[in-house]
C-alpha positions in Angstrom: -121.4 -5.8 -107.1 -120.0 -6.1 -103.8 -119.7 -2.4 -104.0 -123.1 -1.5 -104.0 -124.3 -4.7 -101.3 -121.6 -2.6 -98.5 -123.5 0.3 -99.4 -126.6 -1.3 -99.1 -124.9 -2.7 -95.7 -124.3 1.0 -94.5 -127.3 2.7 -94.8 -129.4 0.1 -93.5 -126.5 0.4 -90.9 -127.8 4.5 -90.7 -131.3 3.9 -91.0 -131.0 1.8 -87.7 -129.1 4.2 -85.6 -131.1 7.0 -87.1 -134.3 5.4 -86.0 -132.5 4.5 -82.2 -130.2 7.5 -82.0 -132.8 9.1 -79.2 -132.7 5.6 -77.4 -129.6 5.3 -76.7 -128.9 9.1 -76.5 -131.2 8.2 -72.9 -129.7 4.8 -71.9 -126.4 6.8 -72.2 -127.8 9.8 -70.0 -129.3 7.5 -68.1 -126.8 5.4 -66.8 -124.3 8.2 -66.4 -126.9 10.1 -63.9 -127.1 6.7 -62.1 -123.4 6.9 -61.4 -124.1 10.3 -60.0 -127.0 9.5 -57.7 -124.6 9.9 -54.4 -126.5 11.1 -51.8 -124.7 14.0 -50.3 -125.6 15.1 -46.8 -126.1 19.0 -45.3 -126.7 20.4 -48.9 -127.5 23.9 -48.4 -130.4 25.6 -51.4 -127.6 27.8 -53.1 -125.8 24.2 -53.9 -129.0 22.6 -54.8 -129.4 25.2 -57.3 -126.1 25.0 -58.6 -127.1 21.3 -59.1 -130.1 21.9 -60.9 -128.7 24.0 -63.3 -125.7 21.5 -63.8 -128.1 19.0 -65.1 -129.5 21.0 -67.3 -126.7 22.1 -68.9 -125.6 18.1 -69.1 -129.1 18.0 -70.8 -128.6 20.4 -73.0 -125.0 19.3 -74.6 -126.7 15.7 -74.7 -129.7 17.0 -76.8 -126.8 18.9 -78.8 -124.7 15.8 -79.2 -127.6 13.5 -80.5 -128.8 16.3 -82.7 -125.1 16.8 -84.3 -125.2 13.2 -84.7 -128.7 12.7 -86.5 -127.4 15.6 -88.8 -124.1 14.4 -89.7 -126.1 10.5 -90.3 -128.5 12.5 -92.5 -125.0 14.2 -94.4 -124.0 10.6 -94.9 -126.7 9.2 -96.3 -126.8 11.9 -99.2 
């Protein structure tokens, strides 16, 4: 019995961080770009660039991460 109420427990658990995962995938992302919002003086285009495509690779390995993370919930759950 208590068996099956902790795994009654855990995938309610999953189906709550399945159904959030994307949320805080951007409070995460978010608040680690606010720690990088310094404002740095004389930037020159070449290092704006480099910039730009900095945060899109951060983008990328974020949308990787929650997407890894959704899979391997999904794995669980079966």
């Amino acid at each position: 019995m208590m068996d099956e109420e902790l795994s009654e427990a855990v995938k309610k658990c999953l189906k709550i961080l399945e159904e959030n995962i994307d949320i805080i995938s951007d409070l995460e992302f978010t608040l680690e770009d606010e720690k990088e919002n310094d404002l740095v003086p004389d930037l020159e285009l070449h290092n704006l660039y480099d910039m730009t495509e900095d945060v899109a690779a951060s983008a990328k390995l974020k949308r990787a991460e929650s997407n890894f993370m959704r899979r391997k919930s999904e794995d669980f759950q079966q």
